[in-house]
N, CA, C and O of each residue as an XYZ file, in Angstrom:
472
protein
N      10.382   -188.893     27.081
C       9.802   -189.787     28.043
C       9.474   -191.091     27.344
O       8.829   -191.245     26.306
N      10.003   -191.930     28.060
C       9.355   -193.412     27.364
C       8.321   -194.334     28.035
O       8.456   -194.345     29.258
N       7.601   -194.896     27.698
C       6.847   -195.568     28.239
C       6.953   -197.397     27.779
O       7.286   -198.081     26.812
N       6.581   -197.523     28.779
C       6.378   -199.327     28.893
C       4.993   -199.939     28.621
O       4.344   -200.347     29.584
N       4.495   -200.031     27.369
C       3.439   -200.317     27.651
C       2.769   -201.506     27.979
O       1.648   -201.634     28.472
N       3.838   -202.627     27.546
C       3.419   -203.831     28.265
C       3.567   -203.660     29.966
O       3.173   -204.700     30.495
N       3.923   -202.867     30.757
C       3.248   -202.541     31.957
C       2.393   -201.777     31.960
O       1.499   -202.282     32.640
N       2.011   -200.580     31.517
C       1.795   -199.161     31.578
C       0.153   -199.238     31.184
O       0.139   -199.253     29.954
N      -1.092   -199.289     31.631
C      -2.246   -199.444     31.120
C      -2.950   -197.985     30.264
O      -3.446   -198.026     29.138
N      -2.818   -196.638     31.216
C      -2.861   -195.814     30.322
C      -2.075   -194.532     31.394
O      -1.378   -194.683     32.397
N      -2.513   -193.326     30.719
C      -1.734   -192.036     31.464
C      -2.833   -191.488     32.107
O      -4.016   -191.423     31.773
N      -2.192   -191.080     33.157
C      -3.202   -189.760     34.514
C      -2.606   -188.727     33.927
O      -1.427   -188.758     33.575
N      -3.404   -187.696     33.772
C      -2.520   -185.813     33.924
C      -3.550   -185.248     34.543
O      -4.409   -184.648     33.898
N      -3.610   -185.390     36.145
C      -4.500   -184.541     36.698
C      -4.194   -183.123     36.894
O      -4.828   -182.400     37.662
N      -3.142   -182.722     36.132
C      -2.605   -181.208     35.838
C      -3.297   -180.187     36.019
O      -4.251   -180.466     35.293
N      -3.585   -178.963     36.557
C      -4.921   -178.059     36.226
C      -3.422   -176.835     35.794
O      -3.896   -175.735     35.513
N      -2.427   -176.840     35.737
C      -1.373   -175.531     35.594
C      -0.533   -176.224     34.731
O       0.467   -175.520     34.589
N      -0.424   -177.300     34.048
C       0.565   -177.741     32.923
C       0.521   -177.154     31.427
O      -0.269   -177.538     30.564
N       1.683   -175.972     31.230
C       1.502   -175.679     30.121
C       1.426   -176.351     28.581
O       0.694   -176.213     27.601
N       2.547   -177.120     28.915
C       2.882   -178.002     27.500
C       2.161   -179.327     28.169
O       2.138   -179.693     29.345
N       1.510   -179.982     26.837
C       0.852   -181.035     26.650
C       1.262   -182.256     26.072
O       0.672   -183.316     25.861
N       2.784   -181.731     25.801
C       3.441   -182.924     24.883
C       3.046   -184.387     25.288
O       2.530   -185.069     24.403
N       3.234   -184.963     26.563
C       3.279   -185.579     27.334
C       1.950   -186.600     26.780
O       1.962   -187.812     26.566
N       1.181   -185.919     26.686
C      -0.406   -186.128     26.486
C      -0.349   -187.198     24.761
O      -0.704   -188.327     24.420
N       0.358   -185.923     24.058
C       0.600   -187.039     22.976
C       1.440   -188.197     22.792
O       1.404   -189.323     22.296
N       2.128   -187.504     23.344
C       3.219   -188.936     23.451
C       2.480   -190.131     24.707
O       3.334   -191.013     24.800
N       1.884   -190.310     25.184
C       1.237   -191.526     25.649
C       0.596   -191.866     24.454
O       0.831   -192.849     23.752
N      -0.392   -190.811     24.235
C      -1.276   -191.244     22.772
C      -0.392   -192.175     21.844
O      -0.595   -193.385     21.741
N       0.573   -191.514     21.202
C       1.582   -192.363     19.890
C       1.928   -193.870     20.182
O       1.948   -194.836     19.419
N       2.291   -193.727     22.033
C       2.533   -195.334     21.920
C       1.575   -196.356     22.452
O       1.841   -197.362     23.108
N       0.106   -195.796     21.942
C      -1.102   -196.495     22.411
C      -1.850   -196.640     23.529
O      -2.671   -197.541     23.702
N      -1.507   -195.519     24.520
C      -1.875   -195.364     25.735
C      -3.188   -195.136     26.061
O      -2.888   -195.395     27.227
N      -4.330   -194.902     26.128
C      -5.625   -194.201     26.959
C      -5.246   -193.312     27.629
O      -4.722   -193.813     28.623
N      -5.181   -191.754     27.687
C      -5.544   -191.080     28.786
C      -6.621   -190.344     29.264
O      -7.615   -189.919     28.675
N      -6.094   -190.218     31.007
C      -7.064   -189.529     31.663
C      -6.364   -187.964     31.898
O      -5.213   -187.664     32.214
N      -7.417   -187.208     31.642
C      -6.602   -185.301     31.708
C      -7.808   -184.914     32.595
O      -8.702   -185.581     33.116
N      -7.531   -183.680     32.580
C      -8.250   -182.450     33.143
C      -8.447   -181.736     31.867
O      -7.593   -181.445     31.029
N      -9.850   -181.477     31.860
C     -10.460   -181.001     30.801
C     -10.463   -179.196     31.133
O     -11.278   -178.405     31.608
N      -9.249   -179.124     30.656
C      -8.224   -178.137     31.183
C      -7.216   -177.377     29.878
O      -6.373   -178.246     29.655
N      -7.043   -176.673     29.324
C      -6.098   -176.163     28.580
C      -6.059   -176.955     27.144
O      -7.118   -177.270     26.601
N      -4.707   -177.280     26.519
C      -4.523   -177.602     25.704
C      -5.097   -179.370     25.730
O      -5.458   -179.972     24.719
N      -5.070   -179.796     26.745
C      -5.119   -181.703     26.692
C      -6.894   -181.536     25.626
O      -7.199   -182.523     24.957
N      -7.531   -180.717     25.607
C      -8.968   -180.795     25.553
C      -8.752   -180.710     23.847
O      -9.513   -181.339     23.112
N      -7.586   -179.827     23.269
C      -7.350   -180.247     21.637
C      -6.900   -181.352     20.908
O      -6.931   -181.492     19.686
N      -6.316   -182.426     22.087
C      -5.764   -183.508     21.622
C      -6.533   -184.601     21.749
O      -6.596   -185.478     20.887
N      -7.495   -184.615     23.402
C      -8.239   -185.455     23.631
C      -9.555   -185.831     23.240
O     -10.210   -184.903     23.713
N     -10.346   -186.574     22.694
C     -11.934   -186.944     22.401
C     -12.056   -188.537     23.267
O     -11.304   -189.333     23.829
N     -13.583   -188.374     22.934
C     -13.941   -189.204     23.623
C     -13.786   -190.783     22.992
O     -14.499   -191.618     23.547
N     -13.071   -191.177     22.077
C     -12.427   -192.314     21.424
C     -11.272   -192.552     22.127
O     -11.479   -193.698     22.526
N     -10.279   -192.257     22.511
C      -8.842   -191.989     22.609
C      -8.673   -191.179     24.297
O      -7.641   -190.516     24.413
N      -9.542   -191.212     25.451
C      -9.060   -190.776     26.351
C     -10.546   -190.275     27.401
O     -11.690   -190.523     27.018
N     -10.294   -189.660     28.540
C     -11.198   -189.511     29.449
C     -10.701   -188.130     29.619
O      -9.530   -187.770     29.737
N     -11.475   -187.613     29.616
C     -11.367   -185.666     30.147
C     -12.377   -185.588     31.203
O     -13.527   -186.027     31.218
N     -11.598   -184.829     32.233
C     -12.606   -185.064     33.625
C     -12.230   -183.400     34.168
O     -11.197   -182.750     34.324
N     -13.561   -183.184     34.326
C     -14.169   -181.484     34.396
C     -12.971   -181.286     36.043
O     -12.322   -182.111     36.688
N     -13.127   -180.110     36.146
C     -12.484   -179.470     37.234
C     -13.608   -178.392     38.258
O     -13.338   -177.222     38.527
N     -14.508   -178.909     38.579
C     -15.412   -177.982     38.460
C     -14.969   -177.723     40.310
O     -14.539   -176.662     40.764
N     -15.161   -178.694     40.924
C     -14.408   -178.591     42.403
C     -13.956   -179.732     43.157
O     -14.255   -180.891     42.871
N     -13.413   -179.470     43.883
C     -12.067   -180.530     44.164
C     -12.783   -182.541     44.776
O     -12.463   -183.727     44.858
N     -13.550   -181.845     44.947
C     -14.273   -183.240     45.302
C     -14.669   -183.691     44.278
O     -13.951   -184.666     44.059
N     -15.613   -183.552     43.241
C     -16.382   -183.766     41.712
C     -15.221   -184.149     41.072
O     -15.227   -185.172     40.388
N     -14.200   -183.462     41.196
C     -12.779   -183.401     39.757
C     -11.869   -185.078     40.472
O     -11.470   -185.892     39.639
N     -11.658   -185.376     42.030
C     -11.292   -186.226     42.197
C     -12.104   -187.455     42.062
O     -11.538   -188.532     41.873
N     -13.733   -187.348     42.168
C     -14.305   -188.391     41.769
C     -14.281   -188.856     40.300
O     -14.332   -190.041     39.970
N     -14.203   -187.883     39.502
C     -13.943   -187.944     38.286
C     -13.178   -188.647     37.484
O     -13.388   -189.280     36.449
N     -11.720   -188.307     38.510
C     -10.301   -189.250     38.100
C     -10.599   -190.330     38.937
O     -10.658   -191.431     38.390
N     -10.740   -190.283     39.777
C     -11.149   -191.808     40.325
C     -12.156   -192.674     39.260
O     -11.570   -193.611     38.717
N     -13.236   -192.543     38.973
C     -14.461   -193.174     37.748
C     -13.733   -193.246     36.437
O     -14.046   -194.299     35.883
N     -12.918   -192.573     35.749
C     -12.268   -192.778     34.927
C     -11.284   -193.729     35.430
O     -11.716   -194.861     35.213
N     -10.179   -193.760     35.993
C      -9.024   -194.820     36.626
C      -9.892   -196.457     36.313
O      -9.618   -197.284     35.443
N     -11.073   -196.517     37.451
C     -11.621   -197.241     37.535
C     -12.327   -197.524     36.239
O     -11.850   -198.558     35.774
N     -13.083   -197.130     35.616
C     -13.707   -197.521     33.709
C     -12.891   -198.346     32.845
O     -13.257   -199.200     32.038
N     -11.422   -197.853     33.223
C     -10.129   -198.249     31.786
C      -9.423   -199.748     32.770
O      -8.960   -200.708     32.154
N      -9.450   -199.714     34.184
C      -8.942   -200.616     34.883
C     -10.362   -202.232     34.936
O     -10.336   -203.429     35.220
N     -11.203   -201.393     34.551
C     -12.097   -202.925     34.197
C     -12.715   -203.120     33.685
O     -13.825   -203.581     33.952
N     -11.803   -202.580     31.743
C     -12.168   -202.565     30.709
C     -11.011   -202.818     30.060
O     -10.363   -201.872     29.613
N     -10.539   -204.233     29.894
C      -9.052   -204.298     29.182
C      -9.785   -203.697     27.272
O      -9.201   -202.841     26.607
N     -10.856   -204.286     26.883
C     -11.520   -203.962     25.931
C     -11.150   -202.130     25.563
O     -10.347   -201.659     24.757
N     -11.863   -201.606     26.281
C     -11.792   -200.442     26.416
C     -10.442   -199.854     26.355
O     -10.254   -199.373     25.237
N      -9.400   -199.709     27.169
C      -8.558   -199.382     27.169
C      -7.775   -200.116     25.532
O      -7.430   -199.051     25.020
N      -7.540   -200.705     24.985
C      -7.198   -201.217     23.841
C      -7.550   -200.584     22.697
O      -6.716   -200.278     21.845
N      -9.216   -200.261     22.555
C      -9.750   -199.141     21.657
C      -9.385   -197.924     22.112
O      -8.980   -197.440     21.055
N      -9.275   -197.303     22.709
C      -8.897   -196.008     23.255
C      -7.206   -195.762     22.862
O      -6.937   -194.858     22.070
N      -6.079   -196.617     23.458
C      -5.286   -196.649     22.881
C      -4.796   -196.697     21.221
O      -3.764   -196.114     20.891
N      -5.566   -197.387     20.287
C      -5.215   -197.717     18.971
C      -5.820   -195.964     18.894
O      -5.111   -194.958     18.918
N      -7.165   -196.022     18.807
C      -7.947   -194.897     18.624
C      -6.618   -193.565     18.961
O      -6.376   -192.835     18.000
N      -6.005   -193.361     19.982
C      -5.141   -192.526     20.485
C      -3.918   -192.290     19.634
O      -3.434   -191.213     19.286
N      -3.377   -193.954     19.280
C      -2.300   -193.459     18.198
C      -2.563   -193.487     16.877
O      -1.623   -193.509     16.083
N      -3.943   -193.490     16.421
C      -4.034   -193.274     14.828
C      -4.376   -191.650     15.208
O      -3.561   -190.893     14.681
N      -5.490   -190.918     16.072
C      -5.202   -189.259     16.187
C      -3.803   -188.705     15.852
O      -3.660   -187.853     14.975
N      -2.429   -189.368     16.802
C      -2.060   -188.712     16.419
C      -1.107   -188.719     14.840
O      -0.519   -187.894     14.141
N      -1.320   -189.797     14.833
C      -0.813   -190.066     13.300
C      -1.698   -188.857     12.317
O      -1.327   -188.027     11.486
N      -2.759   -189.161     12.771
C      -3.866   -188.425     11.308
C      -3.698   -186.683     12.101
O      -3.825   -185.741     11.320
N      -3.496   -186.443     13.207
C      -3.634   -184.739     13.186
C      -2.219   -184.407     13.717
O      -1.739   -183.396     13.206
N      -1.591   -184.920     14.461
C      -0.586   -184.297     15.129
C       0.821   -184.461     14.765
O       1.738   -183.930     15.391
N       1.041   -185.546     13.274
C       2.540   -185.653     13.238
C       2.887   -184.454     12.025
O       2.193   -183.844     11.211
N       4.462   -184.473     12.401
C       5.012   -182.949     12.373
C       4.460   -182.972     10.224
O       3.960   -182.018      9.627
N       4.769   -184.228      9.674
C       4.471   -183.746      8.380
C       2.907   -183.212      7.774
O       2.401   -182.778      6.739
N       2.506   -183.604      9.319
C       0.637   -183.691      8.713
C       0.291   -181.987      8.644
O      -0.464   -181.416      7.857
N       1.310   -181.262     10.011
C       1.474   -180.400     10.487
C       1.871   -179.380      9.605
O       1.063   -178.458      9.493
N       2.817   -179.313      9.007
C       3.464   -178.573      7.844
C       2.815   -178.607      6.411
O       2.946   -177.689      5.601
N       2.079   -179.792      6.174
C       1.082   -180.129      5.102
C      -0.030   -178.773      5.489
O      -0.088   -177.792      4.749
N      -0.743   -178.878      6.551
C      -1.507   -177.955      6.983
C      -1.606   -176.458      7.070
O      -2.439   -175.562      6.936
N      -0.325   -176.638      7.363
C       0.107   -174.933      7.465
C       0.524   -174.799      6.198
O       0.541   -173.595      5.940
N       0.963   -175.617      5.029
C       0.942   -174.842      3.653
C      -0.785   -174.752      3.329
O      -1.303   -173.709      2.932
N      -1.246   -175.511      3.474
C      -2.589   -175.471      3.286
C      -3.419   -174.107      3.177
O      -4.054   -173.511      2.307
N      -3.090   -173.935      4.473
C      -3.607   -172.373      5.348
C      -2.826   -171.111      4.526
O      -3.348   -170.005      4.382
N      -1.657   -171.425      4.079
C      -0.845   -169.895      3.512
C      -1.382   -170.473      2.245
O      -1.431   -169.425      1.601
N      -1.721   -171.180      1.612
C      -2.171   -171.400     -0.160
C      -3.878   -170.545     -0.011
O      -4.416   -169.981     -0.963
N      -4.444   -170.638      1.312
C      -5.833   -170.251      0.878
C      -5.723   -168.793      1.174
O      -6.324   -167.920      0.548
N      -4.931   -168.599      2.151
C      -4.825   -167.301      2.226
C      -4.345   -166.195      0.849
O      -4.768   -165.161      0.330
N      -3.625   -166.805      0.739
C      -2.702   -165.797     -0.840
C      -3.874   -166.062     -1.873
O      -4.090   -165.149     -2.669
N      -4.672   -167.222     -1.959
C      -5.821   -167.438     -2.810
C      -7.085   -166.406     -2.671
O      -7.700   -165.950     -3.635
N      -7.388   -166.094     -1.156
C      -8.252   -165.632     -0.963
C      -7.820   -163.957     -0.997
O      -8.458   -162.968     -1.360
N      -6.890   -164.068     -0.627
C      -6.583   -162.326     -0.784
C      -6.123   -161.757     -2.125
O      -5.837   -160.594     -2.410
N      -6.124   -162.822     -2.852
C      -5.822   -162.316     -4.732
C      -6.880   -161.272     -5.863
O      -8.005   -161.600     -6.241
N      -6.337   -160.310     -6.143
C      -7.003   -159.207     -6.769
C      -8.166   -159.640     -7.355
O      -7.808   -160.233     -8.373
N      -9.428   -159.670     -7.267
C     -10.496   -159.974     -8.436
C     -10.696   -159.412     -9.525
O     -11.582   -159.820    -10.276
């Protein structure tokens, strides 16, 4: 998916059944702000630097929610700008694939460390 961001101000995923989250990062990488449903996986990618997570609690509350968020980032060029940078240094610093594989040797070095004969 590509995005435009000299149009594109930030991403909606009012999703409550979306398994994969890719989507979520990839707005993030190319500086986007998003708004999710504080819902599944979006809630490991998203903080409150880098995006709006809006509860699902019932259908009226969850649409006011995305509505107050829409509205926050739409008259906050400020805002939306920090949120975006903020969005693509996350995923630089947690989510790219080498940071990823760095990590997971990480995790099998402490393990074989920690399970070594005393």
């Amino acid at each position: 998916m590509r995005y435009q961001t000299a149009t594109t101000d930030a991403m909606v995923m009012p999703s409550l059944r979306e398994p994969g989250v890719a989507v979520v990062l990839e707005a993030m990488a190319v500086g986007l702000p998003v708004i999710a449903t504080n819902w599944g996986g979006t809630s490991d990618y998203i903080d409150s630097t880098c995006g709006i997570l809006v509860e699902p609690d019932s259908r009226e509350s969850f649409v006011q929610g995305l509505t107050d968020a829409m509205l926050k980032l739409a008259q906050s060029p400020e805002l939306r700008q920090s949120m975006g940078s903020a969005g693509r240094s996350r995923v630089r610093e947690h989510f790219d694939w080498e940071r990823k594989v760095d990590r997971i040797l990480e995790i099998y070095q402490q393990t074989i460390d920690d399970s070594s004969f005393h």
